[in-house]
FIKOLZA-1660 file (N, C-alpha, C; in steps of 0.1 Angstrom, whole numbers, plus 5000, padded with zeros to 4 digits):
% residues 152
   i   px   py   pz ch aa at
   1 8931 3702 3427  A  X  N
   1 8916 3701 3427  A  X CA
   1 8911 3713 3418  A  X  C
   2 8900 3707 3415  A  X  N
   2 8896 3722 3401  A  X CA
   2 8890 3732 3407  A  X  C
   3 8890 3746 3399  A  X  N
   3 8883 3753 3412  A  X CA
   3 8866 3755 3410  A  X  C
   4 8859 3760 3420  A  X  N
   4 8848 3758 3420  A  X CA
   4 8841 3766 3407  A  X  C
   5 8827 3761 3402  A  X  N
   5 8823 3765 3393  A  X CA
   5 8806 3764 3396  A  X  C
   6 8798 3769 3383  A  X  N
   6 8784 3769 3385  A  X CA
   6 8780 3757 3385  A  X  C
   7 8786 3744 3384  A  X  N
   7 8780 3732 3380  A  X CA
   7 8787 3727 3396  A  X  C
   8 8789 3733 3407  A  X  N
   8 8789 3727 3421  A  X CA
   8 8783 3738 3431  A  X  C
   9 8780 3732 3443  A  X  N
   9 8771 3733 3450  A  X CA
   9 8777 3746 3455  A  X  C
  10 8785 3746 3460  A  X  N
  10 8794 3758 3470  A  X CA
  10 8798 3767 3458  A  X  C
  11 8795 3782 3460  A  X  N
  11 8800 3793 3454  A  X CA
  11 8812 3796 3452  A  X  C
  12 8823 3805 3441  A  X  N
  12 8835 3804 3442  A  X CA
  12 8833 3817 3459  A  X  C
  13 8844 3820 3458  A  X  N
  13 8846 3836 3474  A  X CA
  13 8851 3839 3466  A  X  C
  14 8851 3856 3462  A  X  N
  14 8858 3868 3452  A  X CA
  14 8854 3876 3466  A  X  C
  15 8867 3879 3469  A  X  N
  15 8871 3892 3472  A  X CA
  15 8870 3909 3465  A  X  C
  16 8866 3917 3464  A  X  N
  16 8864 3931 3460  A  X CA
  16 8867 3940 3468  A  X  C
  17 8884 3945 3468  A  X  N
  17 8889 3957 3474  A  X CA
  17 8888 3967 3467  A  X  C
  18 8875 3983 3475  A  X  N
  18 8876 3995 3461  A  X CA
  18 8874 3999 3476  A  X  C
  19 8876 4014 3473  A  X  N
  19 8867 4025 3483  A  X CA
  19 8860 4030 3477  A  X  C
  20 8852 4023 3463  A  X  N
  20 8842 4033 3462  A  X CA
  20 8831 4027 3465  A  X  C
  21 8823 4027 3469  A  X  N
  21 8814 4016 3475  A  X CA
  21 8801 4018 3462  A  X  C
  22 8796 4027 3457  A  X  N
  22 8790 4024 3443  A  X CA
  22 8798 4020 3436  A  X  C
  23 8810 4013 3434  A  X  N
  23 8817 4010 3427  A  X CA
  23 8814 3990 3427  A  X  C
  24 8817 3992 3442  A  X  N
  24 8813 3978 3444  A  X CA
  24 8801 3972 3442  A  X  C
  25 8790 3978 3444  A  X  N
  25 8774 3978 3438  A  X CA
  25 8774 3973 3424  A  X  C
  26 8780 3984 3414  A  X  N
  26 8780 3984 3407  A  X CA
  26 8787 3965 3401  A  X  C
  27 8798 3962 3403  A  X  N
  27 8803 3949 3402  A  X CA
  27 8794 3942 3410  A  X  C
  28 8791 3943 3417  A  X  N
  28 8779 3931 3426  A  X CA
  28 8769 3929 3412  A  X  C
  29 8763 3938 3409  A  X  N
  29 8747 3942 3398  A  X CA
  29 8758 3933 3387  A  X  C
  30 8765 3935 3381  A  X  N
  30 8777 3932 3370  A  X CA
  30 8775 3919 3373  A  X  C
  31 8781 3911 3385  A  X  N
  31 8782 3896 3386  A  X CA
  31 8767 3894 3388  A  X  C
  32 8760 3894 3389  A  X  N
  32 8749 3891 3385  A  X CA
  32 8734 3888 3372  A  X  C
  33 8743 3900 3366  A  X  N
  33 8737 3902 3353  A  X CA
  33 8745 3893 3344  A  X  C
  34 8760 3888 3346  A  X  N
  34 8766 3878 3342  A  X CA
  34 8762 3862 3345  A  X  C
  35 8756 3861 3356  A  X  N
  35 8752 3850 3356  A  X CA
  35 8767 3843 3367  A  X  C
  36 8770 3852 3366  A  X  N
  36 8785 3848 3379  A  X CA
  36 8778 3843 3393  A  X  C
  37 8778 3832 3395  A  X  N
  37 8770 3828 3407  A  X CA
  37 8785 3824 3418  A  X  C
  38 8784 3839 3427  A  X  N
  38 8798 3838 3433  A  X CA
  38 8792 3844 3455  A  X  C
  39 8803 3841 3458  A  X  N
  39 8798 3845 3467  A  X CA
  39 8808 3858 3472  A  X  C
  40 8806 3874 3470  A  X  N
  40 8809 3883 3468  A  X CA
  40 8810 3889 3481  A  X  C
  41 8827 3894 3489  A  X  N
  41 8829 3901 3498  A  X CA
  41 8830 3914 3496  A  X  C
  42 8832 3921 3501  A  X  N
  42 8836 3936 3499  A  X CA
  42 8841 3942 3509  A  X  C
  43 8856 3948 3506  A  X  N
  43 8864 3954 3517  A  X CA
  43 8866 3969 3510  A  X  C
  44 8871 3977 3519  A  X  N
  44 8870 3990 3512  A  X CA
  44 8882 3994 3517  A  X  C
  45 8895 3991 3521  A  X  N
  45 8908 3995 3521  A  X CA
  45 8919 3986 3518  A  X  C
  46 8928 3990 3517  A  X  N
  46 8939 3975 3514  A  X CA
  46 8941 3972 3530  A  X  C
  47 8941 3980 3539  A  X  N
  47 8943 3975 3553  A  X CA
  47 8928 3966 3554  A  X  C
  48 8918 3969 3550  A  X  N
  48 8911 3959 3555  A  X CA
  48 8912 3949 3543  A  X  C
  49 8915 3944 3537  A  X  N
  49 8919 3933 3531  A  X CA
  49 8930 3922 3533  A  X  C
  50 8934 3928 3537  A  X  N
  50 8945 3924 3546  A  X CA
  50 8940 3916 3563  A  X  C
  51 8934 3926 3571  A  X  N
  51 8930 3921 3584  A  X CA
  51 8913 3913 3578  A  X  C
  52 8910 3913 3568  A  X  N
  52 8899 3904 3566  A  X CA
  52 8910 3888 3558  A  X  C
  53 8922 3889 3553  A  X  N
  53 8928 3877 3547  A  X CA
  53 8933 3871 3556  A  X  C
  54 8938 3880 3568  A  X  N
  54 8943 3873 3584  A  X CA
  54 8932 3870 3594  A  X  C
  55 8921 3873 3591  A  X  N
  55 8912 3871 3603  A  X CA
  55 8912 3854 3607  A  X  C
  56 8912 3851 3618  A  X  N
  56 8911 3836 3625  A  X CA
  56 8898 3831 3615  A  X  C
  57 8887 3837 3617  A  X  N
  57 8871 3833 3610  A  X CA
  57 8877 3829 3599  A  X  C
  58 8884 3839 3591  A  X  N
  58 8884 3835 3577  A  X CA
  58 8891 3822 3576  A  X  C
  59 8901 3821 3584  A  X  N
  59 8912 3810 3580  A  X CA
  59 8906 3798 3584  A  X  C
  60 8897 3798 3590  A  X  N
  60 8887 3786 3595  A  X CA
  60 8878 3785 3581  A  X  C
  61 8873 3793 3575  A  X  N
  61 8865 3789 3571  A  X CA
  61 8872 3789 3555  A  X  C
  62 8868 3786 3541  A  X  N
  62 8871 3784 3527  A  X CA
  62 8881 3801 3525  A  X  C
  63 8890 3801 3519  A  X  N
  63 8897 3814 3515  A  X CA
  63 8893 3817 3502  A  X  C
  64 8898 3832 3497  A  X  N
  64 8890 3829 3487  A  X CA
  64 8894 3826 3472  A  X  C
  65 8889 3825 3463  A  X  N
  65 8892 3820 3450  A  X CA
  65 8901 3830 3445  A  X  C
  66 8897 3840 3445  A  X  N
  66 8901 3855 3439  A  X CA
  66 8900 3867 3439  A  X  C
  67 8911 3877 3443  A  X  N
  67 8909 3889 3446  A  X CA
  67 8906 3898 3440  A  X  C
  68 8898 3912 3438  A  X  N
  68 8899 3915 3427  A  X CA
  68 8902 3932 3430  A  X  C
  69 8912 3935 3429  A  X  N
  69 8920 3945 3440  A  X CA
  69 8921 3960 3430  A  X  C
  70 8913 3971 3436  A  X  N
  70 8921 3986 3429  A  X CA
  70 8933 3991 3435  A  X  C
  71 8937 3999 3428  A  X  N
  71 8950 4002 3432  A  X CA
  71 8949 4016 3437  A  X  C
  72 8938 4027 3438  A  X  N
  72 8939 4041 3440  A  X CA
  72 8933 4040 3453  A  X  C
  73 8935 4038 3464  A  X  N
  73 8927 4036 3475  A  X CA
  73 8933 4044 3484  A  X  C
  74 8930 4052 3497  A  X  N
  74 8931 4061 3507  A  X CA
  74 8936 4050 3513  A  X  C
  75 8948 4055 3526  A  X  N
  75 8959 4047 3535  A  X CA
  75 8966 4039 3531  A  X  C
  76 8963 4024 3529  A  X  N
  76 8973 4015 3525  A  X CA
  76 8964 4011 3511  A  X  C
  77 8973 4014 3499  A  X  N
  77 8965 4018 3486  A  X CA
  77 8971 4002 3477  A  X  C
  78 8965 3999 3466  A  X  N
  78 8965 3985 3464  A  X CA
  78 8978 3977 3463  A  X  C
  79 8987 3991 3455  A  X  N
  79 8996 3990 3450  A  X CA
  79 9008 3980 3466  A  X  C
  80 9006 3987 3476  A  X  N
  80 9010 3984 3490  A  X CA
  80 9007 3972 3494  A  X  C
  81 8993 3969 3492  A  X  N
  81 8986 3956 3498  A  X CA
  81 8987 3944 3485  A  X  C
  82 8993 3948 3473  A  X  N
  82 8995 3936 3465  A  X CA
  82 9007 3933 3469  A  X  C
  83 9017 3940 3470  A  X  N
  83 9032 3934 3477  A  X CA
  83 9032 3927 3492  A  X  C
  84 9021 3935 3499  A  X  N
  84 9018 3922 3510  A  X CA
  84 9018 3907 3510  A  X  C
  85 9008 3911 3504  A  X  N
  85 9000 3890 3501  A  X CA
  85 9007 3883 3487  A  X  C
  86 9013 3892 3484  A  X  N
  86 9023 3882 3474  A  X CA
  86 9035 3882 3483  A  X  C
  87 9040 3888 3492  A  X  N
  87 9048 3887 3499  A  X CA
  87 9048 3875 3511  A  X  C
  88 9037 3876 3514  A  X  N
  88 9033 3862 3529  A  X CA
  88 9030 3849 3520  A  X  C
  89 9039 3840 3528  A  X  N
  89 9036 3827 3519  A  X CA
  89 9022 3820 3524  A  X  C
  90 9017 3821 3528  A  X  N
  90 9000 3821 3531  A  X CA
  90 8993 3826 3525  A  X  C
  91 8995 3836 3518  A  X  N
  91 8983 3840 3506  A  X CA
  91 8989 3843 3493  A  X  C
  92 9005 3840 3492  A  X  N
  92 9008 3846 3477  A  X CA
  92 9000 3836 3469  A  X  C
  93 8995 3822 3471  A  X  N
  93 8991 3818 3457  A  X CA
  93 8975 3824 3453  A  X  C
  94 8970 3834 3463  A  X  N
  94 8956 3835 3460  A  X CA
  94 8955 3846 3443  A  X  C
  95 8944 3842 3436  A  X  N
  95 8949 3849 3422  A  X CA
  95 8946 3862 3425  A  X  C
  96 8948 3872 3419  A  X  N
  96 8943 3888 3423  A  X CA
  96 8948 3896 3407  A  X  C
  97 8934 3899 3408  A  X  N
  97 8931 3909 3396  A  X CA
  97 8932 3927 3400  A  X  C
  98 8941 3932 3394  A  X  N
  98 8940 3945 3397  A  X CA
  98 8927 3950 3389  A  X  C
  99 8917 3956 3395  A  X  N
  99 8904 3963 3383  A  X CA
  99 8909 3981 3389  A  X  C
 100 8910 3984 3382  A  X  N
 100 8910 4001 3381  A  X CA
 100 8910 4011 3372  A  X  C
 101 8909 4023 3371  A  X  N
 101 8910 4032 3366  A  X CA
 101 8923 4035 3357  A  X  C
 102 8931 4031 3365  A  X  N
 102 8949 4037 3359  A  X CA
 102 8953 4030 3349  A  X  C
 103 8956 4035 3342  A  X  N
 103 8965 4037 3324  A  X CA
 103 8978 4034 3327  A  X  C
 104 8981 4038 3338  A  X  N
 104 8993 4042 3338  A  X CA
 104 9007 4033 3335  A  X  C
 105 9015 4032 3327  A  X  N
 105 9025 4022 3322  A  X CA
 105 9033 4017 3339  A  X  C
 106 9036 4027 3344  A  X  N
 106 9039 4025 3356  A  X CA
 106 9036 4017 3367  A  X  C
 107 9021 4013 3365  A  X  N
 107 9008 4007 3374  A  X CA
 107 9013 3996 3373  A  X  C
 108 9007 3999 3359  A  X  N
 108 9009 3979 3348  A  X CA
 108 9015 3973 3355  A  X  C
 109 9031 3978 3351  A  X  N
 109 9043 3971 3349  A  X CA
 109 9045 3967 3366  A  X  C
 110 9046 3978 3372  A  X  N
 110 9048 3973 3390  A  X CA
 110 9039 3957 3393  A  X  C
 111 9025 3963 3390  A  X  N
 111 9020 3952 3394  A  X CA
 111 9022 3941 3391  A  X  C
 112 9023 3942 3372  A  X  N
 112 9031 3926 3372  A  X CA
 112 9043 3923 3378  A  X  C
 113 9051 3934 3382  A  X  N
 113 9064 3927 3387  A  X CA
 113 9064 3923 3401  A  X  C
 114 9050 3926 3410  A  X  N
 114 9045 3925 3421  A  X CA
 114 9039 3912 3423  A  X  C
 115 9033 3904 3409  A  X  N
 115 9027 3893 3411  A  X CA
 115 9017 3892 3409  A  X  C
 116 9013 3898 3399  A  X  N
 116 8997 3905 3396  A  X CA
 116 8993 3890 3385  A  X  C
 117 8978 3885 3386  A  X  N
 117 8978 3877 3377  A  X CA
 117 8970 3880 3366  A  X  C
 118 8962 3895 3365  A  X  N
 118 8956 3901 3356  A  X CA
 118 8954 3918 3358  A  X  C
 119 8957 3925 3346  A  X  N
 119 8953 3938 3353  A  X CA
 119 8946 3946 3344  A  X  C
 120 8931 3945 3350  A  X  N
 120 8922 3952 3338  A  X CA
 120 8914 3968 3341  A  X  C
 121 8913 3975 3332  A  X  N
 121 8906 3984 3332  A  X CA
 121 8895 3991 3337  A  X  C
 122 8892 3995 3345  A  X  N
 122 8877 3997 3347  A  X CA
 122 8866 4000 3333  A  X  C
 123 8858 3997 3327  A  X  N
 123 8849 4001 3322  A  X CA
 123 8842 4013 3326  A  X  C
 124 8839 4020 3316  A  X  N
 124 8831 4034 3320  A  X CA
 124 8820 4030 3316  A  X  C
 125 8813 4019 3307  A  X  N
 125 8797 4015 3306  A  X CA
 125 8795 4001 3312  A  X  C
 126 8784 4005 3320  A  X  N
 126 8776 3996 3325  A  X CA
 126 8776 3977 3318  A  X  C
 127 8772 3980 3302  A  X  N
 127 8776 3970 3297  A  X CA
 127 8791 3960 3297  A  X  C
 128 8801 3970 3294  A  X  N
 128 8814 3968 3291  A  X CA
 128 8813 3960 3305  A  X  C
 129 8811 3962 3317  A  X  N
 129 8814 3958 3331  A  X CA
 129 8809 3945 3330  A  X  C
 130 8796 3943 3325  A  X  N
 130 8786 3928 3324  A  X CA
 130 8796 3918 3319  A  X  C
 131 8804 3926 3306  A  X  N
 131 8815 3914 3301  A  X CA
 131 8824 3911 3304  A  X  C
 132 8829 3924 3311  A  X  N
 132 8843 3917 3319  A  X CA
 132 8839 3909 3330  A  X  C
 133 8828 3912 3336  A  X  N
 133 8828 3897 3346  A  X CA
 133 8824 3885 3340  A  X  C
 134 8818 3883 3333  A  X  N
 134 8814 3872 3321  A  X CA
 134 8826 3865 3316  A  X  C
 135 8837 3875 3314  A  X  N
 135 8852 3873 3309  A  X CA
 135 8858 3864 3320  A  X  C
 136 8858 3874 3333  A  X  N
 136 8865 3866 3344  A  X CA
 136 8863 3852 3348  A  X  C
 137 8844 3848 3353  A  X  N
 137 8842 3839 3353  A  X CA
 137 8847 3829 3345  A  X  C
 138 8840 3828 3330  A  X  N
 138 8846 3823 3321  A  X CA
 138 8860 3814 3323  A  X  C
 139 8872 3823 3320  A  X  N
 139 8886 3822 3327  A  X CA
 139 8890 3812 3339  A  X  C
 140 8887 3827 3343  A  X  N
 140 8892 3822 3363  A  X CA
 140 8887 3809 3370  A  X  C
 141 8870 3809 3367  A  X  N
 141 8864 3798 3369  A  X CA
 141 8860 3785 3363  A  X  C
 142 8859 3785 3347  A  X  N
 142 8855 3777 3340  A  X CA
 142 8864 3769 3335  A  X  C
 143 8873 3779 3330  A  X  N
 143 8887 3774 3324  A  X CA
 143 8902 3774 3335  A  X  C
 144 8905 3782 3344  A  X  N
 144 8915 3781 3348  A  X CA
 144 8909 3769 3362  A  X  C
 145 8925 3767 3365  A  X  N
 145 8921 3753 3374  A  X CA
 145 8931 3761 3391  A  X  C
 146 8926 3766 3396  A  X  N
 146 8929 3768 3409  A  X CA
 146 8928 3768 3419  A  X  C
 147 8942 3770 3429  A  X  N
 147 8946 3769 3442  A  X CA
 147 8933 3766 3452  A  X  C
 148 8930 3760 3456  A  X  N
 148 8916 3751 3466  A  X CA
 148 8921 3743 3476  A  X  C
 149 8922 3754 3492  A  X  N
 149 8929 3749 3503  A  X CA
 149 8925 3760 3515  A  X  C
 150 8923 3755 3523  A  X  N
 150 8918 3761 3535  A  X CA
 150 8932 3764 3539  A  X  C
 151 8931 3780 3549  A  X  N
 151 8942 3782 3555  A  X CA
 151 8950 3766 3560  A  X  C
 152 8958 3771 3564  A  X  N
 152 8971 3763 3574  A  X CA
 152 8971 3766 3585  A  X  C
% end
């Protein structure tokens, strides 16, 4: 089944795990200004990403399209909670974008060997942010054709 796009009724569900919560703002204003017509959660730990991907509610109701996960997070930090849900065969096929800060060769590479299906940069201008979600959409939604299944 294709995945949802602007030309259907129901919104895609994007997940946004950060703890910085003007960070999340920030990406909310970003999909907006993009014309990303999404319907936008926001968790602020990898533990709550986790107890929000297992919640009963959630598995009743649509899961979501795509994660879009940082990796520098206080307690269970992304790096932790991406080896989770690619680990449980109930959520490994959900797609998940690492967005963060880290350079680091080390990050990269883990995450792709984690199961990462994009890992982008954070932008430091406001602009640059407008495009990467413009990017994502685009991609994820317009062009890629994905996983569309209510829990089990």
């Amino acid at each position: 089944m294709k995945s949802p796009n602007l030309n259907q009724a129901i919104p895609a569900k994007v997940v946004v795990a950060d703890d910085d919560q003007s960070a999340v703002e920030l990406l909310r204003e970003a999909f907006e200004r993009s014309a990303f017509t999404c319907q936008l959660e926001a968790v602020f730990s990898g533990q709550q990403l986790l107890d929000y991907l297992r919640n009963e509610e959630t598995r009743q109701n649509e899961r979501p399209s795509l994660i879009l996960l940082d990796l520098n997070m206080p307690g269970k930090d992304g790096r932790q909670t991406l080896s989770e849900i690619k680990a449980d065969p109930d959520l490994k096929d959900i797609p998940i974008i690492i967005m963060t800060s880290s350079e680091l060769e080390e990050d990269i590479e883990r995450s792709y060997q984690s199961g990462v299906n994009a890992y982008l940069k954070k932008p430091n201008v406001f602009a640059d942010l407008v495009r990467m979600t413009s990017a994502i959409k685009e991609f994820w939604f317009d062009c890629a054709t994905l996983p569309q299944h209510p829990f089990s």
